[in-house]
C-alpha positions, 0 to 999 in steps of 0.5 A: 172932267174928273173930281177929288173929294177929300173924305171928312171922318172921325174916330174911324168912321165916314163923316155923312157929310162926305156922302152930301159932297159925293151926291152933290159933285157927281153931276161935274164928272167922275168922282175919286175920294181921297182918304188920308189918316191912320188906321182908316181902311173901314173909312175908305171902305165906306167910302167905296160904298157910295153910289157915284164914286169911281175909285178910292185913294187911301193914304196912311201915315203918321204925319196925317195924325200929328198935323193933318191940314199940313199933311194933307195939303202936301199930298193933295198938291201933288194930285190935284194936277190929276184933277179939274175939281177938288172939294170937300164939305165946308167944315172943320177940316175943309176950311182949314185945307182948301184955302192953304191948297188954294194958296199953294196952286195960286188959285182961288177958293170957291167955298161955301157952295150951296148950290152947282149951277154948272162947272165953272157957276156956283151958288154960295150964301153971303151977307148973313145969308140974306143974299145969295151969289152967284160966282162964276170962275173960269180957273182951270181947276177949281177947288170947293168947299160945300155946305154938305146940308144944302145937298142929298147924300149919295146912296149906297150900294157902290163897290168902287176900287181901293187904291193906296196912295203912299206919302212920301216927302212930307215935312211939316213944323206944325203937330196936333199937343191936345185933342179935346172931344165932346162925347154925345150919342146925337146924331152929327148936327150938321147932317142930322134931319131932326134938330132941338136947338136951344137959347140962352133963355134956357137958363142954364146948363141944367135948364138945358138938359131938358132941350137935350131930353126931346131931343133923345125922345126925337132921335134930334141932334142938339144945337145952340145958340151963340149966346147960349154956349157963351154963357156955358150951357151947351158946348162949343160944338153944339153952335149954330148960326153964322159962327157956328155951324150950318144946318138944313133939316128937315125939322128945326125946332127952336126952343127959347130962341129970339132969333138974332141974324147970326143964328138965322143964317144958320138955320135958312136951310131948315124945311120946317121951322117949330117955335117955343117962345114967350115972344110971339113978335121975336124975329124966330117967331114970325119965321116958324111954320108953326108957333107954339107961345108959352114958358119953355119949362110948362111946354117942353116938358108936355111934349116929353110928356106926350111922346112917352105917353105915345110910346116913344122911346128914347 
């Protein structure tokens, strides 16, 4: 049994999550990652690092630039013949490829994974996340999307063999108009050990410059609620929850969160759960490990406060 796993990257650097879904399929049999884009041979270089890669495809061309999920659902249809398994991490471009992948092999798409029991049984999240599936599918080949922070990343260390693939053939009516980025020098929020999230409780953009603040002083990754980024105080990106992205840290610390059901099945993954909250019996309350009731503007900033007196740098 052999795997494909399509690399996740941005601005020419290895997304974490692609290092999760290595760890996590290596268990179903020798595992190749694919790399596709422009420009990407620090990627795949990267991707030669990890422990548990077998070999790296890479293929470069311009139709992966101006219509990636088209592109790369062309190349992929054609080597995954090769394959029992292909996966990627159940983010952006995962939930955009597989499922057209998918519809073009006439199979049916496994996404979501929390959990490989074995090479045909799997564990995905449903209602919510207040119940857990388990699917077992006897297709011949199976295609998977992970939730890349249900799993430990592979280590590093690996030299694998770099192979070009070259796309030929490729025809799409679909291309990318605009890109538009949020720059942040947090750590990537769906991987990230340490996250400060935030609710609508805040009270505004500003307000919200202090959840921002702990989160520099805790090397955190920033996340939000969707109430929170409706009103305009966090961007798009920063949301959490079931509409948003999902997280597991190590430590989660919920600042002005009540804690609706969206945003809870984005955060069951979370080792250890901090609240600051004016609501003891809010639903986020009674489910934190350690709960901290007081006004989020007297509390966040003694914590600040404390860190700088410790020594903590930003």
């Amino acid at each position: 049994m052999s795997v494909l796993v399509l690399a996740d990257h941005d601005l020419g650097t290895l997304s974490p999550a692609t290092a999760r879904v290595v760890n996590a399929v290596a268990q179903l049999g020798p595992v190749d990652v694919l790399v596709i884009g422009e420009g990407v041979d620090e990627v795949a270089k990267a991707a030669a690092s990890l422990v548990g890669v077998a070999k790296v495809l890479i293929s470069q061309s311009d139709a992966f630039a101006s219509a990636p999920a088209d592109s790369a659902v062309a190349l992929l249809e054609t080597l995954a013949v090769r394959y029992q398994f292909v996966a990627t991490s159940a983010g952006s471009v995962g939930r955009d490829v597989i499922p057209r992948l998918a519809a073009k092999l006439d199979l049916m798409p496994i996404t979501d994974v929390v959990k490989i029991l074995g090479p045909n049984s799997f564990e995905r999240p449903i209602y919510a996340g207040n119940a857990v599936q388990t699917v077992t599918s006897n297709q011949p080949r199976q295609l998977l999307t992970l939730r890349a922070s249900a799993f430990r990343a592979a280590a590093s260390g690996n030299a694998a063999p770099i192979e070009p693939v070259v796309a030929t053939g490729i025809t799409t009516t679909a291309k990318i108009i605009a890109a538009h980025r949020t720059e942040s020098d947090t750590p990537d929020l769906a991987t990230a050990q340490i996250v400060v999230g935030g609710g609508v409780s805040v009270g505004s953009a500003e307000g919200f410059k202090l959840i921002e603040t702990l989160a520099k002083k805790l090397g955190a990754a920033v996340g939000a609620t969707r109430a929170a980024v409706d009103a305009g105080y966090a961007p798009n990106d920063w949301q959490v929850g079931q509409t948003g992205k999902i997280i597991a840290p190590d430590l989660y610390i919920a600042i002005g969160i009540s804690g609706a059901l969206q945003h809870l099945a984005g955060i069951q993954g979370a080792k250890k759960i901090v609240a600051i909250n004016t609501d003891a019996e809010a639903p986020l309350s009674k489910l934190a490990d350690v709960l901290l009731v007081g006004d989020l503007f007297d509390v966040v900033p003694q914590l600040i406060a404390e860190l700088d007196r410790l020594g903590v740098k930003s």
